[in-house]
N, C-alpha and C positions, 0 to 999 in steps of 0.2 A: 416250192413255197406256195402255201395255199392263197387264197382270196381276205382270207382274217388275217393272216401276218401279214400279208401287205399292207390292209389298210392298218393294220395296229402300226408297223413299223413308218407307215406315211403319216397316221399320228403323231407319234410321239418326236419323229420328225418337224413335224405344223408346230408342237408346243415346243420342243425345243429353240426352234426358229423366232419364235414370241418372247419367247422368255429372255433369249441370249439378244438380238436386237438392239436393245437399249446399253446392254454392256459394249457391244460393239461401237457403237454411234459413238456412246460415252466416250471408248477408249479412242474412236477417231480421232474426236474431237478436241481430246487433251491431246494426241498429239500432235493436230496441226495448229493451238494456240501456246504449243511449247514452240515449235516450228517458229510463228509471227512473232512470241519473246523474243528467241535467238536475233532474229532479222532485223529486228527495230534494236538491238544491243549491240550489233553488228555495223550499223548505221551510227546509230548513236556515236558509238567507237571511232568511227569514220570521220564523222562530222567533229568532234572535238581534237581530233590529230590533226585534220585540215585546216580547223582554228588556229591550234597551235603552232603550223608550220605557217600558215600566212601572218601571224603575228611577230613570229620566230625572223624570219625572212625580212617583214617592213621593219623592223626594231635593229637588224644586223646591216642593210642597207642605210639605215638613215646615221645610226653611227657612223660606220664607214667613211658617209659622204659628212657627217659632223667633223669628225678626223681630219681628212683631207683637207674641209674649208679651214682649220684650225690652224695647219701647218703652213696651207698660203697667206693667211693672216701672221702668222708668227715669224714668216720667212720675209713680209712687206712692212714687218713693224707695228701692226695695225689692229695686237689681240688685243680684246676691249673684256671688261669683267663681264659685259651680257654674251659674250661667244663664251665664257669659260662657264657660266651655265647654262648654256644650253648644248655646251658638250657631255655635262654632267648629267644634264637629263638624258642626255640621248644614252650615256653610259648605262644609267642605271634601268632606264626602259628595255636595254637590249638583256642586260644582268638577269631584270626578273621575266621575262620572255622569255631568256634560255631557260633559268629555272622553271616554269609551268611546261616548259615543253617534255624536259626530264623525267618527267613522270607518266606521259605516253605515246612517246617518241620511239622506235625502234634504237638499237644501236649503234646502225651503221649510221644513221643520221646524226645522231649524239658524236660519233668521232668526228664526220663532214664539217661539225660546230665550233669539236673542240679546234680542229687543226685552225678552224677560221679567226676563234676567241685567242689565240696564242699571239696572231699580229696585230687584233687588235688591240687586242691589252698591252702588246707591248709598244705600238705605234701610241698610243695612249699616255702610256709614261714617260714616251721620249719626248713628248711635246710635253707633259708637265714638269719635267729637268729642262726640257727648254727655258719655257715660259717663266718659271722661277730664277734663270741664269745660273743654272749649276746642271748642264747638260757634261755626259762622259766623253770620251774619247772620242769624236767621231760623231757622234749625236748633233746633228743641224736638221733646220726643218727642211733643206734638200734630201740630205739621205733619207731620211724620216716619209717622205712621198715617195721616193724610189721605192724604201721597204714596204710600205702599203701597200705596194701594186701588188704584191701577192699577195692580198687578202682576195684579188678580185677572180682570180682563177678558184678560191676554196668558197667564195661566194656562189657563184655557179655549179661548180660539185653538191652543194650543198643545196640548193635549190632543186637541180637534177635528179636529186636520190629522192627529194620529197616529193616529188613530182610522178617520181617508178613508184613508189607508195603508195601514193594515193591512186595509182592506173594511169596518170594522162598521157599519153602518147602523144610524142607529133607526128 
């Protein structure tokens, strides 16, 4: 190879390199602000699950303990119409919490909820069969706090799995 092909081929080399350049950049660059999209949708995602799970979590605890104060109230005589709403609210806070959370909550977390929403709902209705005087078989506000206590084992499952979720380790 002679002295002209060389510098012809380090030409057209030099123009190539000029011309392609700005394709290059360009294409970095699209694709490390696809990169930062992902990242921040990634977070984004993060941060509204962890919304959901700490609102999930306050809304299922504060029932719980609405519950239980309802049942020592109802077992000492002493339910007054201000506990009976503000068990209702606690009901219905926990109600629409789970539902926001269902829509971007993993599954296993969604079953951890369900198994927990089964005693509560039904510790729920055995105090309002209580409270009306037409409890079932069996139905007193003693049993009724024995049965609660296993919500508190599905409350910590339940917290635990949200917790593997979101990364926090102890």
């Amino acid at each position: 190879m002679g002295a002209t092909t060389a510098a012809m081929i380090t030409a057209v080399v030099g123009v190539l390199g000029t011309l392609l350049a700005p394709v290059v950049t360009t294409w970095v660059t699209k694709r490390q602000r696809a990169q930062e999209r992902r990242e921040e949708e990634r977070k984004r995602l993060l941060e509204e699950r962890r919304a959901a799970y700490t609102a999930m979590n306050r809304a299922s605890r504060h029932f719980h303990t609405m519950l239980k104060d309802a049942l020592h109230r109802l077992r000492d005589g002493v339910y007054t119409d201000e506990d009976r709403v503000e068990v209702e609210q606690a009901r219905r806070e926990y109600r629409d919490r789970y539902a926001e959370a269902q829509m971007v909550v993993p599954e296993a977390v969604l079953d951890a909820s369900r198994e927990l929403n089964v005693v509560l709902s039904r510790t729920d209705a055995v105090a309002k069969r209580v409270d009306r005087g037409i409890p079932r078989a069996g139905e007193t506000p003693e049993q009724a706090l024995v049965d609660l206590k296993a919500a508190e084992p599905a409350l910590t499952a339940m917290r635990r799995l949200m917790r593997e979720d979101l990364g926090v380790s102890d």
